[in-house]
C-alpha positions as CSV (number, residue, x, y, z in Angstrom):
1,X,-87.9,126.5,-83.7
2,X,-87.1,126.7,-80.2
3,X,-90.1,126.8,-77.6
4,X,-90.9,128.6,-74.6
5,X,-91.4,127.1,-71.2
6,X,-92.4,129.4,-67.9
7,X,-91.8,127.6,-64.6
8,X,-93.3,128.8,-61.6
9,X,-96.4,130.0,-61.2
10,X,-98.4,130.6,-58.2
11,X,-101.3,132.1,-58.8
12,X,-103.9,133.2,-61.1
13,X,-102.7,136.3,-61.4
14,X,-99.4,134.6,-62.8
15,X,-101.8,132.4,-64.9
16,X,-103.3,134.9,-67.0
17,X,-100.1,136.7,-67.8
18,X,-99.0,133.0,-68.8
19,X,-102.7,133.2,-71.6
20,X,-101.4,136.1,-72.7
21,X,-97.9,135.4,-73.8
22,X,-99.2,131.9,-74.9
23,X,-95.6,129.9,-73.9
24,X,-95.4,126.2,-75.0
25,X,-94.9,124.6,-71.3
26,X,-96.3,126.0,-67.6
27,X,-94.1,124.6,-65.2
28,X,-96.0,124.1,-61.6
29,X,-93.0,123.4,-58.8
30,X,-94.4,120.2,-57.0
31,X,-90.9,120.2,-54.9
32,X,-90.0,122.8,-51.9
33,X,-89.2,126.4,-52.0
34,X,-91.1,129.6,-52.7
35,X,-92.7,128.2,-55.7
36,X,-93.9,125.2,-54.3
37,X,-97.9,124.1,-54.8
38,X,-100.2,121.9,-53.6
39,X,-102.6,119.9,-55.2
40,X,-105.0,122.0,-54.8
41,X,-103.6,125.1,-56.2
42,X,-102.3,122.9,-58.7
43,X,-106.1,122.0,-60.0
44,X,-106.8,125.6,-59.4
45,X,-104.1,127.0,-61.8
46,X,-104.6,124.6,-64.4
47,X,-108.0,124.7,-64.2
48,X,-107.5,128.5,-65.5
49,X,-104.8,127.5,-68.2
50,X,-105.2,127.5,-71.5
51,X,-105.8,124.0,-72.4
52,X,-103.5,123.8,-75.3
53,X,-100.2,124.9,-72.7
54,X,-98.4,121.7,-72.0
55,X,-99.1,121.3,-68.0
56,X,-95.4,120.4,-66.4
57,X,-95.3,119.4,-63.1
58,X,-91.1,120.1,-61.2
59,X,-90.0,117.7,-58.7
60,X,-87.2,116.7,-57.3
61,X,-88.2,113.2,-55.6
62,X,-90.4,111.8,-58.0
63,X,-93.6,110.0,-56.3
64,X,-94.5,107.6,-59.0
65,X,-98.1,106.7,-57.6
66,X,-98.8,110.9,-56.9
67,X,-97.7,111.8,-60.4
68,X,-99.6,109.6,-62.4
69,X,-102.7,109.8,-60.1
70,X,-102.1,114.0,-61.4
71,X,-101.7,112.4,-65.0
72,X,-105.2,110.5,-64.6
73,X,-106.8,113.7,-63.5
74,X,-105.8,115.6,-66.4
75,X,-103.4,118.0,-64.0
76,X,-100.5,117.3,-65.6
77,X,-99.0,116.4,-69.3
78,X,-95.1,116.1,-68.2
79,X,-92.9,115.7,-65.6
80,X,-89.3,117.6,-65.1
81,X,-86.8,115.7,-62.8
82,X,-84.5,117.8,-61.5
83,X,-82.7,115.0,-59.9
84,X,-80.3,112.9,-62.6
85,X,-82.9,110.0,-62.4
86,X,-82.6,106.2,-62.5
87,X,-83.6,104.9,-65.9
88,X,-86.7,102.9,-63.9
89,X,-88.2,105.9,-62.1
90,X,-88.1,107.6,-66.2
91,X,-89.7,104.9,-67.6
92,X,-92.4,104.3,-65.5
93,X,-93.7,107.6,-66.1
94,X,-92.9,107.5,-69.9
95,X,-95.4,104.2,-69.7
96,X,-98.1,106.0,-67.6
97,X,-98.4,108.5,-70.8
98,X,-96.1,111.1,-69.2
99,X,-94.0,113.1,-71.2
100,X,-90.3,113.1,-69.2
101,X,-87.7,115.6,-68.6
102,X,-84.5,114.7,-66.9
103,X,-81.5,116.5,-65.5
104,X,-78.5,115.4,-67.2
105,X,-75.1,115.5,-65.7
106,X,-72.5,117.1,-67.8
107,X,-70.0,114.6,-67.6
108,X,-72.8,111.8,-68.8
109,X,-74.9,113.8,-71.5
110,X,-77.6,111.5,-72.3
111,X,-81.1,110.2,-70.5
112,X,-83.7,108.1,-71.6
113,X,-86.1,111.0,-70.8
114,X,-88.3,112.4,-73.6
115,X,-86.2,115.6,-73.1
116,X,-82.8,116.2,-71.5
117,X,-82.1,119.2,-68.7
118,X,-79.3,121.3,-68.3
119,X,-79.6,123.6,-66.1
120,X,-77.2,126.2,-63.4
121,X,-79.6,125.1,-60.0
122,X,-82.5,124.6,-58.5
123,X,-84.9,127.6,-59.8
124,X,-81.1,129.8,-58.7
125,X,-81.4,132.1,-61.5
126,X,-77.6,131.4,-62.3
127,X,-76.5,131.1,-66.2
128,X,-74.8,128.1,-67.3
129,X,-71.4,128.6,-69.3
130,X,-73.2,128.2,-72.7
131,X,-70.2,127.9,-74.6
132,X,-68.7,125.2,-72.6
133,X,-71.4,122.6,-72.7
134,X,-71.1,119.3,-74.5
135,X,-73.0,118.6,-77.7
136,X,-76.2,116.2,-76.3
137,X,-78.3,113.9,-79.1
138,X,-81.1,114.1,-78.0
139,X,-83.9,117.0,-77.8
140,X,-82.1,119.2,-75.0
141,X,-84.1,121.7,-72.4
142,X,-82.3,124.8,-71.1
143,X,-82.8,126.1,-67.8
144,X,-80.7,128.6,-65.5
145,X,-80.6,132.4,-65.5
146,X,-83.0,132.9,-68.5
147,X,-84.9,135.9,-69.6
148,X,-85.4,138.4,-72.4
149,X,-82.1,139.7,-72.6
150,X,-79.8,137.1,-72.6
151,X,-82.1,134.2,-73.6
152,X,-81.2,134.8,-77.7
153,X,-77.4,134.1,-76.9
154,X,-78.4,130.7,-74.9
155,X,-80.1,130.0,-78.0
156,X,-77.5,130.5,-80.6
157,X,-74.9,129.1,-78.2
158,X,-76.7,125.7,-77.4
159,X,-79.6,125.4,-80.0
160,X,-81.9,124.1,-77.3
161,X,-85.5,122.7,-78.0
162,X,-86.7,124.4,-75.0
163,X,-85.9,127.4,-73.2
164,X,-87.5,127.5,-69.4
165,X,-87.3,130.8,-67.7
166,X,-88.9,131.1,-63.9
167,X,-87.3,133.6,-61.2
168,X,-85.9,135.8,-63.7
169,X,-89.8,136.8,-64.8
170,X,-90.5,137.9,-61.4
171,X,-90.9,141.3,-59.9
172,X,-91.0,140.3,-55.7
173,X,-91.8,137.0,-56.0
174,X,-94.5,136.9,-59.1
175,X,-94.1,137.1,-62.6
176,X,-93.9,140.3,-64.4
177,X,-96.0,140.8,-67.7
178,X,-93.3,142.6,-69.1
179,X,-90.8,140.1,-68.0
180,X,-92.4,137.2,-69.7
181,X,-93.1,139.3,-72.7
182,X,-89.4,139.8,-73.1
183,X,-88.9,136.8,-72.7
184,X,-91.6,135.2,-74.9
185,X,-91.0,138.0,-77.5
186,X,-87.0,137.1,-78.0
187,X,-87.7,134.0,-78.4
188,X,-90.5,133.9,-81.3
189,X,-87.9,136.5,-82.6
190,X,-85.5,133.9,-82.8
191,X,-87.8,131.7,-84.5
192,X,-89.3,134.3,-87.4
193,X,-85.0,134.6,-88.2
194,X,-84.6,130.9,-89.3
């Protein structure tokens, strides 16, 4: 059964569209770009969030003391590195009672993470070659390009744990409720096949 991450909210408006379609994982971008949020927002989105959505906080340049000080106040449940990261940095979070997903280069398909991460770019909304990826043995995260109308194929092609959608859900710059529907939706369809 493949689950459903959506990456990128903003606001509370994007947080009750995320209630609705009930995904396994919110993604809050703790890194740079349009996306981005403070701590501040971050306590406000969660604070809204249904409490049984796994809390993922995106980086790039993990802050070790910043992220588990997030952990301790219940802000976060997981961490996604989108930097390949060195075994230590992984670790430490794992032992702070962080959940861990890495970026994994293609060429080197494996991480100590909890969860491994391919993905096309940084939030770039560009597809992957699906067919071309190698096999990884562990429990594998897809990201790049994702949304309701191509995210079934990802799934049959790479038979990912995790699908994790973001820019593709957005209508100018915040998710769209029908977006993450689709998106949602052709996933659990996936799931009610097998």
């Amino acid at each position: 059964m493949t689950q459903v991450k959506v990456c990128g909210s903003t606001s509370l408006e994007d947080i009750a569209i995320i209630n609705q379609e009930h995904p396994d994982y919110a993604g809050f971008v703790l890194a740079g770009g349009r996306h981005h949020v403070s701590d501040d927002q971050l306590q406000t989105l969660t604070a809204a969030l249904d409490p049984t959505i796994c809390k993922v906080a995106v980086v790039v340049e993990p802050d070790l003391r910043h992220l588990i000080r997030l952990h301790d106040q219940h802000l976060i449940d997981a961490v996604q590195l989108h930097r390949v990261s060195r075994k230590k940095t992984i670790v430490a979070l794992q032992q702070a009672g962080l959940m861990v997903i890495s970026r994994i280069d293609v060429s080197a398909p494996s991480t100590v993470a909890d969860i491994a991460l391919l993905d096309a770019g940084d939030g770039s909304g560009e597809t992957l070659s699906w067919n071309e990826l190698p096999p990884v043995d562990q429990p594998l995260m897809l990201a790049g390009g994702l949304d309701g109308n191509n995210v079934q194929t990802a799934i049959q092609a790479v038979h990912p744990q995790i699908v994790d959608a973001s820019s593709r859900l957005e209508t100018n710059g915040h998710k769209d409720a029908n977006k993450v529907h689709a998106f949602v939706s052709a996933v659990r369809a996936i799931k009610e096949e097998l």
